[in-house]
C-alpha positions as CSV (number, residue, x, y, z in Angstrom):
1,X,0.0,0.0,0.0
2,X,1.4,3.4,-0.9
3,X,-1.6,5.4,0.1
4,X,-4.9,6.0,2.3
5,X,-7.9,8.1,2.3
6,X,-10.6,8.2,4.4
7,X,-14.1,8.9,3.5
8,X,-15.7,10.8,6.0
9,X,-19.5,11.3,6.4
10,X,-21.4,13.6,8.0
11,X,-24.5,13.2,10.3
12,X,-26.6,13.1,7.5
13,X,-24.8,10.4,5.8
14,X,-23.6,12.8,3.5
15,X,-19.7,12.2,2.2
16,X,-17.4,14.9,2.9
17,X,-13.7,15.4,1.5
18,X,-11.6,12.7,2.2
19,X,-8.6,12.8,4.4
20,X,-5.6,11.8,2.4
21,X,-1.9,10.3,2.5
22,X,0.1,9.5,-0.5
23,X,3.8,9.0,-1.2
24,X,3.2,9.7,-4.8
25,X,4.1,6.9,-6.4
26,X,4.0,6.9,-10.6
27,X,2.6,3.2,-10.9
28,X,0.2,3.3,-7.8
29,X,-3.5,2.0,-8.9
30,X,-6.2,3.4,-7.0
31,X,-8.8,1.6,-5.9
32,X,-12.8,2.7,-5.7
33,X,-13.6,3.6,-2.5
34,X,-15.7,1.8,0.1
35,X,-18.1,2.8,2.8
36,X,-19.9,1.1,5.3
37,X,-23.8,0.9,4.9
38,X,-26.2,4.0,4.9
39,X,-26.8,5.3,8.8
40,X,-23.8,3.1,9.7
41,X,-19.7,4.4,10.3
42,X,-16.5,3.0,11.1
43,X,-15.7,1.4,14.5
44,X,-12.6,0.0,13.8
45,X,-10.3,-1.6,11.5
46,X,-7.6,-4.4,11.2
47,X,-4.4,-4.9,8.9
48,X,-2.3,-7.3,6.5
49,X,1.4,-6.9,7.0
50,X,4.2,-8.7,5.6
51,X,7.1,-8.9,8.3
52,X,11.1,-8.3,7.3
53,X,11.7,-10.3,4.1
54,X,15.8,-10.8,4.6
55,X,17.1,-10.3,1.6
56,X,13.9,-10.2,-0.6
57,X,11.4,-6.9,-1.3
58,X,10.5,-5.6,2.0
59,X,6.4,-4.5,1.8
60,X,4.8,-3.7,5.2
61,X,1.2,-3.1,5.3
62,X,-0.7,-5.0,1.9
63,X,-4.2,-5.1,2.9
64,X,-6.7,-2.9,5.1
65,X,-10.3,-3.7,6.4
66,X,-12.5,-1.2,8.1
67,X,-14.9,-2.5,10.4
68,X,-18.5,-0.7,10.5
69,X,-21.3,-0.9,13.2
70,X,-23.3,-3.7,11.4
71,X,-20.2,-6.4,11.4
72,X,-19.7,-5.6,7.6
73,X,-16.0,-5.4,6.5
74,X,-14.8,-3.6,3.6
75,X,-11.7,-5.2,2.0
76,X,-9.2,-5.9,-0.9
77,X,-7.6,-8.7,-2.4
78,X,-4.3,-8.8,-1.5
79,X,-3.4,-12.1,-0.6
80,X,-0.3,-11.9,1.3
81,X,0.8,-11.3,4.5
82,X,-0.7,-12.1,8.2
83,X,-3.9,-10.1,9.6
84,X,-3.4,-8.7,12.7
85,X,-6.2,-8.9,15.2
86,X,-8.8,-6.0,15.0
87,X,-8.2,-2.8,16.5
88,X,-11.7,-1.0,17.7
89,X,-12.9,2.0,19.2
90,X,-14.2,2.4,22.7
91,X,-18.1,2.2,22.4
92,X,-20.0,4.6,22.1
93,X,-16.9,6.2,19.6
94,X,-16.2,5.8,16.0
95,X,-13.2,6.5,13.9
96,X,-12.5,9.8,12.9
97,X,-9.1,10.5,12.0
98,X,-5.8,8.7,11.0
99,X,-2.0,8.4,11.0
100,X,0.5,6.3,9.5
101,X,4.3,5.3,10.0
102,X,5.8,4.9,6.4
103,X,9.5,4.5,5.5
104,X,10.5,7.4,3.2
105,X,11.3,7.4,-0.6
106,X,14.9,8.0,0.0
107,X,16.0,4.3,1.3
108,X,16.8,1.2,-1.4
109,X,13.9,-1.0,-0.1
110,X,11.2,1.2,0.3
111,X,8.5,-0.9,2.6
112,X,5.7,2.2,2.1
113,X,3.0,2.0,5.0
114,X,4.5,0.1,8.1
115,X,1.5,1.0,10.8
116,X,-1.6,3.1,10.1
117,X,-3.3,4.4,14.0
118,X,-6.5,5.4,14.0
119,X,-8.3,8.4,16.6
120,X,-11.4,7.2,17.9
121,X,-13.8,10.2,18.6
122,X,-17.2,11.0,20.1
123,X,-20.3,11.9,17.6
């Protein structure tokens, strides 16, 4: 993964602008975007990552899955790597912001996203 954005939505359900990260990369696809069911927002979320390949490509963070209140999971096909175990906001909060850790362009073996950390705020 060399980029997130999150889809915010307002009371009303209506989307707003997205928060963004990219490191800009030429051959990055974008994907279509996902949001959890009318009336319904993000609670939490959980991560592929792909630990220290040795002396192969290093590649970090290959999958994310946003949980929303009705159980439903939004996710992409990248096969490889190890999910970690969900990470979810205190009740009665929902996700509204985010972070990432990312190794910088300037290093041989560029792993892109290593963590993404989410805030978790009131409505």
């Amino acid at each position: 993964m060399t980029g997130v954005e999150l889809y915010c939505k307002d009371l009303a359900g209506t989307a707003t602008t997205p928060i963004r990260f990219n490191q800009g990369f030429s051959d990055a696809v974008m994907r279509s975007e996902d949001m959890c069911p009318d009336d319904t927002f993000a609670e939490g979320f959980r991560m592929k990552w792909v630990g220290d390949q040795l002396d192969k490509d290093d590649v970090g963070v290959t999958n994310f899955r946003m949980h929303c209140q009705t159980g439903t999971a939004q996710s992409y096909g990248q096969n490889e790597g190890n999910w970690y175990s969900p990470a979810m906001c205190p009740p009665p909060t929902l996700i509204c912001g985010f972070r990432v850790m990312y190794e910088p362009l300037t290093v041989d073996d560029v792993t892109c996203f290593n963590e993404i950390m989410v805030a978790c705020c009131f409505l």
